[in-house]
C-alpha positions as CSV (number, residue, x, y, z in Angstrom):
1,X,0.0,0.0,0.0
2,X,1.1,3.6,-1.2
3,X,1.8,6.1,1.8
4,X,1.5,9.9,1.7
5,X,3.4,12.4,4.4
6,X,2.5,15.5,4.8
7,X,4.2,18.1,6.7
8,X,2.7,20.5,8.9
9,X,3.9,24.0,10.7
10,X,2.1,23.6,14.3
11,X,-0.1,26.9,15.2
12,X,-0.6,27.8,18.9
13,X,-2.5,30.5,18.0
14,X,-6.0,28.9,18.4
15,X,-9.1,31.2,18.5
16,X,-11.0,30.5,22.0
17,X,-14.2,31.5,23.6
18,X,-12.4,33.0,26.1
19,X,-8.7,32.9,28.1
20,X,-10.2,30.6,30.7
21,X,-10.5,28.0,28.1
22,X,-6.8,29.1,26.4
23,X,-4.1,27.1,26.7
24,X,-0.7,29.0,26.9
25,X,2.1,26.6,28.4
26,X,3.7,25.4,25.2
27,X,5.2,22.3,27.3
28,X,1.7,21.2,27.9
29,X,0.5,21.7,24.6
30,X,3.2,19.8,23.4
31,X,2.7,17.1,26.4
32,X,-0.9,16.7,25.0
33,X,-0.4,16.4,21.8
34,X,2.3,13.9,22.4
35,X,0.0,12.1,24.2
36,X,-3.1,12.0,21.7
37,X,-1.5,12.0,18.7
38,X,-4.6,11.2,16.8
39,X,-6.2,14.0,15.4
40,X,-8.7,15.1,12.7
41,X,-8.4,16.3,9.6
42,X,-10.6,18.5,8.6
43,X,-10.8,19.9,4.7
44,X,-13.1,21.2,1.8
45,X,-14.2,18.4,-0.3
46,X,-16.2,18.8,-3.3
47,X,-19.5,17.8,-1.5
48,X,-18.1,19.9,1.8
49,X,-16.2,19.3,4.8
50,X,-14.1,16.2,4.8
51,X,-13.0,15.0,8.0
52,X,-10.6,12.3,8.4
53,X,-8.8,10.7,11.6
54,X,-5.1,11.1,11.1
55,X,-2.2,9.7,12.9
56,X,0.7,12.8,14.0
57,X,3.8,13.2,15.4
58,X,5.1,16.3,16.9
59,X,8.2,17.0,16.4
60,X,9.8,19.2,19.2
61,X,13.1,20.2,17.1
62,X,11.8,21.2,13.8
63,X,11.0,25.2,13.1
64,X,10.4,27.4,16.2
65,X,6.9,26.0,17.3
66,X,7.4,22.4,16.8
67,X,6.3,20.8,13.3
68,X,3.5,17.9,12.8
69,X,3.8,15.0,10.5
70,X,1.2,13.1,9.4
71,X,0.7,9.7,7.4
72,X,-2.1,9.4,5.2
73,X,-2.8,6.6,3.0
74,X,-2.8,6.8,-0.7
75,X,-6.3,5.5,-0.9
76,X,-7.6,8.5,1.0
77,X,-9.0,11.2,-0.7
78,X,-7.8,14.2,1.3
């Protein structure tokens, strides 16, 4: 089976109903996302929004706020 990775810049800059619900401590964003590193997808299709379940991995050392990878099968149609 033919893979796709794609390479993603991770944004911290998330809009929130307000700063109780924000999350600023980039070590625990990072901790989370390390520890759920499923996350969805979420894209325009031709009928709409697409979402798909996609597995990351955050990785700390690349660019200056971290860098997601993802793996995405061939077959799918994001």
């Amino acid at each position: 089976m033919s893979t796709i990775f794609a390479v993603y810049s991770v944004n911290l800059q998330m809009s929130s109903p307000g700063a109780y619900h924000q999350l600023n401590d980039r070590e625990a964003i990072f901790t989370l996302m390390e520890s759920y590193p499923l996350g969805a997808w979420v894209c325009s299709g031709k009928d709409g929004l697409v979402a798909n379940h996609v597995p990351f991995f955050l990785d700390r050392s690349k660019g200056p706020i971290g860098t997601l990878i993802g793996h995405v099968s061939r077959a799918n149609d994001v």
